[in-house]
C-alpha positions in Angstrom: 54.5 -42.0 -26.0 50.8 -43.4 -25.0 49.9 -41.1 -21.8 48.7 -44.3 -18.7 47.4 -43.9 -15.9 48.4 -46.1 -12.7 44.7 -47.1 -12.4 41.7 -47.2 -14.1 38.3 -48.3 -13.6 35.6 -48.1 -16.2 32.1 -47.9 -15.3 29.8 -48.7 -18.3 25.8 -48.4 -17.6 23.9 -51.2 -19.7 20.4 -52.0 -20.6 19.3 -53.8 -22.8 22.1 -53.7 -24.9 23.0 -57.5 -25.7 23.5 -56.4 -28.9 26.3 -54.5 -28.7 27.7 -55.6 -25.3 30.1 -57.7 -25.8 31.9 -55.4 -28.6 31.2 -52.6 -25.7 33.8 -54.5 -23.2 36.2 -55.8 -25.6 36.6 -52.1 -26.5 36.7 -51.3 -22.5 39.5 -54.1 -22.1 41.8 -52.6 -25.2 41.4 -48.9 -23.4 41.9 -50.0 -20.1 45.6 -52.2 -21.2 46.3 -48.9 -23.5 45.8 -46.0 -20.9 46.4 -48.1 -17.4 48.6 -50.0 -15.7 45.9 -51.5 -13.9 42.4 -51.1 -14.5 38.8 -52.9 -14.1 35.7 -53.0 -15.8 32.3 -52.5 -13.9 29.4 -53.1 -15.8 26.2 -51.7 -14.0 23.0 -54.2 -15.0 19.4 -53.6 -14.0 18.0 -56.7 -12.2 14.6 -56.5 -14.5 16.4 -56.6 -17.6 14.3 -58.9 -20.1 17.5 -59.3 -22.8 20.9 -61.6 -22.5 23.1 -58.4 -21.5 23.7 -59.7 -18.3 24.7 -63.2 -19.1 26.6 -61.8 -21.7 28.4 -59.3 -19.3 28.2 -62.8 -16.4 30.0 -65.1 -18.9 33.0 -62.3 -19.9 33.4 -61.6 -16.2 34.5 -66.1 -15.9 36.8 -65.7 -18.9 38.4 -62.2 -17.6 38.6 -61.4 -13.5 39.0 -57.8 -14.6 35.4 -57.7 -15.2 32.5 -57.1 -12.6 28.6 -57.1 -13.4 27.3 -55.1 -10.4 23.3 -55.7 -10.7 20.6 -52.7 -10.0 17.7 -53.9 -7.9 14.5 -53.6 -9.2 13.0 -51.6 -6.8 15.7 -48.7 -7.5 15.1 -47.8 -11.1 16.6 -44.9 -12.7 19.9 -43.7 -14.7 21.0 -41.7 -11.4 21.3 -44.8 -9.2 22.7 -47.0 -11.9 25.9 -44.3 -11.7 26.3 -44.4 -7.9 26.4 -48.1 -7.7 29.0 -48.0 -10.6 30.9 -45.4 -8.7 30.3 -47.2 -5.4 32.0 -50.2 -6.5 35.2 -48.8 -8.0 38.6 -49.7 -6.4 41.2 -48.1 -8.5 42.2 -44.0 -8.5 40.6 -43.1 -11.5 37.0 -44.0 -12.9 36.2 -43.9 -16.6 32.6 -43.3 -17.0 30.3 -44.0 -19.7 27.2 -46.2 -21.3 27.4 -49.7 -22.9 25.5 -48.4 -25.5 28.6 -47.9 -28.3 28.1 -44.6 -28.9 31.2 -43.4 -27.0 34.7 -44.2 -28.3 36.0 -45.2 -25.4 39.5 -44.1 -26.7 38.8 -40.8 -26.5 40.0 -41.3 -23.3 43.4 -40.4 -24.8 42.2 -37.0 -24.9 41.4 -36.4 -21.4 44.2 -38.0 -19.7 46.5 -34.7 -20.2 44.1 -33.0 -17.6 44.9 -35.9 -15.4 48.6 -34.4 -14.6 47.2 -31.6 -12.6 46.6 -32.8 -9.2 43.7 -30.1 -8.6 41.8 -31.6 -11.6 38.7 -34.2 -10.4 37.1 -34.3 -13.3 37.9 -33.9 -16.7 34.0 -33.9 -18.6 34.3 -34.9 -22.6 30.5 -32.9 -24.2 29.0 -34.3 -27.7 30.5 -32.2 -30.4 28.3 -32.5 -32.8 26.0 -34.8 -30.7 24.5 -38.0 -33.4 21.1 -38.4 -31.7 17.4 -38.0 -33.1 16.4 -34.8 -34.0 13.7 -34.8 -31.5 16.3 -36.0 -28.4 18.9 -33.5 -29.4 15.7 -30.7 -29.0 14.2 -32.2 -25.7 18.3 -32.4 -24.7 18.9 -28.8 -25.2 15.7 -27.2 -23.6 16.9 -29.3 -20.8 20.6 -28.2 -20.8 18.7 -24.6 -20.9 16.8 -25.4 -17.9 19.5 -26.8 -15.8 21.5 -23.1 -16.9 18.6 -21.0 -15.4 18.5 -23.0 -12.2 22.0 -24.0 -11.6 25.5 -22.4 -12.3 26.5 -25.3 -14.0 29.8 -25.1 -15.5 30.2 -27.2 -18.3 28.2 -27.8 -21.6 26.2 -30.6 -22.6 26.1 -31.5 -18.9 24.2 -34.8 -19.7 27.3 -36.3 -21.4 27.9 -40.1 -20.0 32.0 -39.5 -21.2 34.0 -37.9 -18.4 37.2 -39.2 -16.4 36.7 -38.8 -12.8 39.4 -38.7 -9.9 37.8 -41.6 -7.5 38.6 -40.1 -4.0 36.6 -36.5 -5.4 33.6 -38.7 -7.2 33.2 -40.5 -4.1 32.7 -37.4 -2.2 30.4 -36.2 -4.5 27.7 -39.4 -5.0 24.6 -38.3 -6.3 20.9 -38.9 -4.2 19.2 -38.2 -7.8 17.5 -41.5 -9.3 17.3 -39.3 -12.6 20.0 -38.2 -15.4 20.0 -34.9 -13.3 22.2 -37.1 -11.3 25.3 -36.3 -13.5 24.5 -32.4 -13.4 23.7 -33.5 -9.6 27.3 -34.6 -9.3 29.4 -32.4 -11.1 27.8 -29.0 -9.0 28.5 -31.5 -5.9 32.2 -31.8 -6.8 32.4 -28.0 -7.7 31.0 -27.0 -3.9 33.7 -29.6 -2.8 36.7 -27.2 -4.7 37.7 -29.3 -7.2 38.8 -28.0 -10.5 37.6 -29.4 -13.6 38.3 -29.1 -17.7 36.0 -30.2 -21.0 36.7 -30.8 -24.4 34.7 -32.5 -27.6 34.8 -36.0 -27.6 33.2 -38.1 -30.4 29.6 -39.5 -30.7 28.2 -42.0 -32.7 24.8 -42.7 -33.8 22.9 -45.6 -31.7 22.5 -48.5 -33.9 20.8 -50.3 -31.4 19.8 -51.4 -27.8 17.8 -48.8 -25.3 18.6 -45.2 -24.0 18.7 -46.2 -20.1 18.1 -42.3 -19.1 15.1 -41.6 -21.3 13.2 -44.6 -22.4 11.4 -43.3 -25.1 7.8 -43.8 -26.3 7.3 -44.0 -30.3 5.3 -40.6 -31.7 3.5 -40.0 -34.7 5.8 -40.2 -38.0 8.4 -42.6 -35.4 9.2 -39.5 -33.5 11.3 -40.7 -30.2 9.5 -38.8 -27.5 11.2 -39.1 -23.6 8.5 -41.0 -21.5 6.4 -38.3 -19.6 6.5 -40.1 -16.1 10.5 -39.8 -16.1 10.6 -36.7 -17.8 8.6 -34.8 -15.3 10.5 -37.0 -12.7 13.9 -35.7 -14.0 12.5 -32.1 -13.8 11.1 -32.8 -10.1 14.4 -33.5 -8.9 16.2 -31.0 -10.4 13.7 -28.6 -9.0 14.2 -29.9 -5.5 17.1 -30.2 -5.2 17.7 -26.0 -5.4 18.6 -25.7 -1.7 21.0 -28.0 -1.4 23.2 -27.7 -4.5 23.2 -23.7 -5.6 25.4 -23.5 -2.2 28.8 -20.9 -3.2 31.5 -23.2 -4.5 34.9 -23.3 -3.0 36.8 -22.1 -5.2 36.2 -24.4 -8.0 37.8 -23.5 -11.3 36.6 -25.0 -14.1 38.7 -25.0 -17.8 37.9 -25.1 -21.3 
């Protein structure tokens, strides 16, 4: 028998991904009626988008109530703030999280819902194993992983995974301030310091076939090399610099499974 939750909402980040979109939510409607009794479908949209992924997302939302297009201004860019407005707007007790972008299965979230039986549990974090990006991503990816291990004690791998199952009431309490993708490292050491407990395991992931990587828009190299814009890279690095004092606090007791 199929493991359900009593409530789910799922929180998908999107840009520029009209491409794929509307495959993206029919997949997020057939997980949410498989592994809920109730659940929702947030779709996070930046304002400046120049494709249809909004309209797209706009138009689903008038055939199915379930669906909500919650729109990013303009004037607050970056991957970080995308995730607390998705968070922000959830209603039900458990938050799927992940990106439009189809490289997730959302039914993975089969796997993690065992974890969801222990009420000390607030997030259960699925990592890339083996993670189908670019060469050069998976590189720039893992110096940064390395990085965030030398200035944080953060507990899980692959830390930048956008596949994790959050309890709402403990992601709530722990709402990133980062604009960059240190905001999901940001997040889980804020939920760690808060004492919840929290478990990984491998999740699939596919290659991108197409659309735009929201977190690290990249900038085409010699020999079509995808290199991370500079501007957000060092950005991302800034804030994870800065925010030192605040989140290498002792935890409360967090225990953290594998």
């Amino acid at each position: 028998m199929t493991e359900r939750l009593p409530s789910l909402s799922i929180v998908l980040l999107a840009y520029h991904e009209a491409d794929i979109i509307a495959t993206t939510l029919a997949q997020a409607r057939s997980c949410g009626e498989r592994f809920a009794g109730r659940h929702e479908v947030i779709v996070v949209g930046f304002a400046g988008c120049k494709d249809a992924t909004n309209r797209i997302v706009e138009e689903s939302a008038i055939l199915d109530d379930r669906i909500r297009l919650i729109l990013q201004p303009i004037a607050e860019k970056g991957y970080g703030r995308a995730l607390a407005l998705g968070i922000a707007a959830c209603r039900y007790e458990w938050i799927l999280q992940s990106d439009a972008d189809g490289q997730y299965v959302l039914d993975d979230l089969g796997k993690l819902l065992p974890y969801a039986q222990d009420p000390t549990i607030g997030l259960v974090h699925g990592y890339r194993k083996p993670r189908r990006d670019p060469f050069e991503r998976v590189c720039f990816a893992t110096a940064y992983n390395i990085a965030l291990r030398l200035l944080y004690p953060i507990p899980v791998r692959d830390a930048d995974s956008a596949f994790k199952l959050l309890r709402a009431k403990a992601a709530l309490a722990a709402l990133p301030a980062c604009k960059s993708g240190f905001a999901i490292a940001e997040m889980i050491l804020r939920m760690q310091a808060c004492g919840y407990k929290a478990a990984q395991l491998p999740i699939t992931h596919l290659p991108r076939k197409s659309g735009e990587a929201m977190a690290e828009k990249s900038v085409k190299a010699p020999f079509g090399l995808q290199i991370p814009d500079l501007t957000l890279t060092l950005g991302t690095l800034k804030e994870m610099w800065d925010m030192r004092a605040t989140l290498n606090k002792p935890a409360t007791g967090a225990a953290f499974k594998t």
